[in-house]
C-alpha positions in Angstrom: 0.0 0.0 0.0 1.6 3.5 -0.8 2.4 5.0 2.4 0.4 8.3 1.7 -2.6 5.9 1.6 -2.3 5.4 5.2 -3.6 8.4 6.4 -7.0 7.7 4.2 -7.3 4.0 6.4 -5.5 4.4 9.9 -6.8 8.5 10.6 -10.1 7.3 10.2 -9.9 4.2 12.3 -8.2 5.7 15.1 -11.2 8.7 15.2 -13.8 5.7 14.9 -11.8 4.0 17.9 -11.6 7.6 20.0 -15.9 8.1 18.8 -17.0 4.6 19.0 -15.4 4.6 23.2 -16.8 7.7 24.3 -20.6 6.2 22.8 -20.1 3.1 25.0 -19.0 5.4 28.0 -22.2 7.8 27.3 -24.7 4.6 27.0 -22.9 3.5 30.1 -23.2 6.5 32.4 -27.1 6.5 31.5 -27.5 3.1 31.8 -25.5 2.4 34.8 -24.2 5.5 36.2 -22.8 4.1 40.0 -20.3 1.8 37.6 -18.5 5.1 36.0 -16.3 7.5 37.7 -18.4 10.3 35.8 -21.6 9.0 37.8 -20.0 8.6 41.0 -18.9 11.9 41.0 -22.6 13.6 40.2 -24.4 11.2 42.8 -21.9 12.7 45.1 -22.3 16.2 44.2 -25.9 15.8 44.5 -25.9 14.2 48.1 -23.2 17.3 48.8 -25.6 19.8 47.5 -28.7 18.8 49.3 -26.1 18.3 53.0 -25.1 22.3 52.1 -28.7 24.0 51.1 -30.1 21.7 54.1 -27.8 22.9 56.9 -29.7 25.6 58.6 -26.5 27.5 60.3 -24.9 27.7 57.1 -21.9 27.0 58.6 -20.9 25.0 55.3 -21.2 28.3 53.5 -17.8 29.2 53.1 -16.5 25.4 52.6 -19.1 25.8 49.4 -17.9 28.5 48.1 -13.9 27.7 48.5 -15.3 24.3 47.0 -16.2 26.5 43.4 -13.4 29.1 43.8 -11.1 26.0 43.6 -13.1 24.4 40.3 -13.4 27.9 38.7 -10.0 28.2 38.9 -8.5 24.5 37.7 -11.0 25.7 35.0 -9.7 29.3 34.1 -6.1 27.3 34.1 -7.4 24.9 31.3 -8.7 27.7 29.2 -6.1 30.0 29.6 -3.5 27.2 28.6 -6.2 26.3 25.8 -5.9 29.9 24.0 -2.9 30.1 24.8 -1.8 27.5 22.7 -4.2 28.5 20.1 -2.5 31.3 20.0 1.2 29.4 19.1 -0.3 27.0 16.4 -2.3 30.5 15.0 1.5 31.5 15.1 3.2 28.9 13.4 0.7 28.1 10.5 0.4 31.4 9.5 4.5 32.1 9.5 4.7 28.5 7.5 7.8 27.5 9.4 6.6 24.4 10.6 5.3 23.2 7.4 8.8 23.9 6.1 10.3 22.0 8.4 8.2 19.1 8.3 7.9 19.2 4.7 11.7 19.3 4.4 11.8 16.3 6.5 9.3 13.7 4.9 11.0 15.3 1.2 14.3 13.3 2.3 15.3 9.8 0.7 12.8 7.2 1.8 15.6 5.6 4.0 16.0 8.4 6.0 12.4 9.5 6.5 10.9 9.5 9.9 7.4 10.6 8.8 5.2 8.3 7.1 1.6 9.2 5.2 0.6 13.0 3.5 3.3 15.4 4.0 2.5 17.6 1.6 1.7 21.6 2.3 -2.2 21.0 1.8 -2.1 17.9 4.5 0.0 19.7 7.2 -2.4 22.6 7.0 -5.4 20.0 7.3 -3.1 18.7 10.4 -2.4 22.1 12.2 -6.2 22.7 11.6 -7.4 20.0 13.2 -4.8 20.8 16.5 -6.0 24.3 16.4 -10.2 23.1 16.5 -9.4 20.9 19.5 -7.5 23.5 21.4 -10.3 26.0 21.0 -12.6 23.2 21.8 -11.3 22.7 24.8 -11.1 26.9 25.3 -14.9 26.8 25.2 -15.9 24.3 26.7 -13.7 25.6 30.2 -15.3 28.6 29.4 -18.5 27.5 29.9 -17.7 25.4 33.2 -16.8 28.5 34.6 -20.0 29.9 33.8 -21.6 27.1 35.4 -19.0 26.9 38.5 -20.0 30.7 38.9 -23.7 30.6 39.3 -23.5 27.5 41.7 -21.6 29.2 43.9 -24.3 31.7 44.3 -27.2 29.3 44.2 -25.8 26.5 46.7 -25.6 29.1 49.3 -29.2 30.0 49.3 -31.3 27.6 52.2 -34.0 25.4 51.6 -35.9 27.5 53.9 -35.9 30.5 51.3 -37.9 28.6 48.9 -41.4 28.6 50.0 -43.0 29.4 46.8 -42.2 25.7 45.6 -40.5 22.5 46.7 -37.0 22.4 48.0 -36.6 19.3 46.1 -36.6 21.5 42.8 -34.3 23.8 44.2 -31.3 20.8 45.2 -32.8 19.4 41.6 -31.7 22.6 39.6 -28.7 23.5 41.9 -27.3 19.7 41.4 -27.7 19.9 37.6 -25.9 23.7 37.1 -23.5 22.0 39.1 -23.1 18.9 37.1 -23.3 20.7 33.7 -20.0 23.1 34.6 -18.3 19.6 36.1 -19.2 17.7 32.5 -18.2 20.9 30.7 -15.0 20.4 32.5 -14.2 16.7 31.7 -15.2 17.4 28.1 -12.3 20.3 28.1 -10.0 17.8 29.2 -10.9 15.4 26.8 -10.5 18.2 24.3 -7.0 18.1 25.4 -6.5 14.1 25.4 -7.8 14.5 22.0 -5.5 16.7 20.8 -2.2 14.4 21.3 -2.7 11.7 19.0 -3.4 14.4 16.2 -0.1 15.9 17.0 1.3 12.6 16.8 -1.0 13.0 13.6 2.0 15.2 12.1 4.5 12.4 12.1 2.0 10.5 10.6 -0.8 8.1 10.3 0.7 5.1 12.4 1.6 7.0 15.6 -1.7 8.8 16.0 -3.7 5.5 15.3 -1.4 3.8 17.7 -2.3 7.1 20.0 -5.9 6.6 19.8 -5.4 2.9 20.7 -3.4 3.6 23.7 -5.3 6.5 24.9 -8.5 4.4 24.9 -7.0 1.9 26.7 -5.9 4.4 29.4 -9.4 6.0 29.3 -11.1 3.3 30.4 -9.1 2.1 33.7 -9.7 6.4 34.3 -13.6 5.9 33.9 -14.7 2.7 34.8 -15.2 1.9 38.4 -17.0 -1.0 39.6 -16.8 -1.7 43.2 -18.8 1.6 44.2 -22.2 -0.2 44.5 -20.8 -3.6 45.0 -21.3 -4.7 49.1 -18.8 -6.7 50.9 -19.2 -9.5 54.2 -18.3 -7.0 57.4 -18.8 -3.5 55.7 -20.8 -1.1 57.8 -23.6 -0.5 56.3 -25.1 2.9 56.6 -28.8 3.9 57.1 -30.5 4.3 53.4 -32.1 7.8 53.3 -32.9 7.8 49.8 -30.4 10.4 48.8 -28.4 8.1 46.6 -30.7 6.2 45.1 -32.1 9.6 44.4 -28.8 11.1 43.3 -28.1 7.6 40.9 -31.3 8.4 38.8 -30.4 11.9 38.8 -26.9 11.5 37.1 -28.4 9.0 34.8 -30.8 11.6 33.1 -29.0 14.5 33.1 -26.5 13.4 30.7 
């Protein structure tokens, strides 16, 4: 097969591999949210939110509020690194010293060339693209988690008391969910960034960012899958069922 071929047969695979994961892992987290690390984490933000809005001294105010100062700013880090390297690929396809270079490189005899696939001036621009897209992906999407991570911290603070006009159960119900939207807003930022390595490894060509994808997915799912959260052991204490988590469960399930 000739080797600029590859990128028309491996690219594609390895974006099917990277797609076709993150479906299972979406069907998953509705299906059976308690067996995913994305689940766990919104049950548990919805039994924290209900334990903060409930308390009646508000005496877990401020622990709420360092609570979203500290995800607003992991957040404004991720976006500010985001455009910041937006900013440096901007840079280097517009100044076309990178596609020089590269294009010097895979122009060399085939013995001594390191880069494998589409090399040519209209396939690195098509690769510097695509880095560019996920970086300002992954801009956008922190931006928005901020934006969510901002009105929480207003609305978590308000007691249950305060609403008298309608159930507190709606009130936890839409706190919990602004919360969880700036939280998946957040993962799908970092993800943006995950993403972006194999299509850098993209630029040395086809096999490394297929064998990217591979890897990463492999790595992804020891990261999200977690099985023993709902699974009871001989001589564990077991702690009095309130209904909060089985609340929380069908909560996480629907809201993504």
């Amino acid at each position: 097969m000739d080797s600029k071929r590859l990128d028309y047969v491996l690219v594609p695979l390895g974006l099917a591999v990277m797609v076709g994961y993150h479906l299972w892992l979406l069907l998953r987290i509705r299906r059976r949210p308690a067996t995913t690390v994305i689940g766990i984490n919104a049950i548990n933000r919805r039994i924290w939110v209900r334990h903060v809005m409930e308390d009646p001294s508000g005496k877990h105010a401020v622990l709420a509020v360092q609570t979203m100062r500290n995800a607003i700013m992991a957040s404004s880090v991720l976006a500010s690194v985001a455009i910041t390297l937006s900013s440096l690929v901007a840079a280097l396809m517009a100044s076309g010293a990178a596609h020089g270079l590269l294009s010097r490189t895979a122009g060399q005899n085939n013995h001594d060339n390191i880069i494998v696939g589409a090399a040519g001036e209209a396939a690195l621009s098509v690769k510097f693209l695509a880095i560019l897209v996920c970086f300002l992906v992954a801009f956008l999407l922190n931006v928005q988690s901020i934006r969510y991570y901002s009105h929480t911290g207003f609305l978590v603070n308000v007691p249950l008391t305060a609403h008298r006009l309608r159930r507190p159960g709606l009130a936890v119900d839409y706190v919990t969910s602004t919360l969880n939207r700036g939280s998946y807003f957040w993962s799908l930022g970092v993800r943006a960034f995950y993403f972006s390595c194999p299509v850098f490894l993209w630029l040395f060509g086809p096999i490394p960012m297929f064998a990217a994808c591979v890897a990463m997915v492999c790595s992804l799912y020891f990261l999200d899958v977690y099985k023993e959260w709902d699974r009871g052991e001989e001589g564990d204490c077991i702690v009095p069922d309130d209904g909060y988590e089985k609340e929380a469960t069908k909560t996480a399930a629907s809201a993504v």
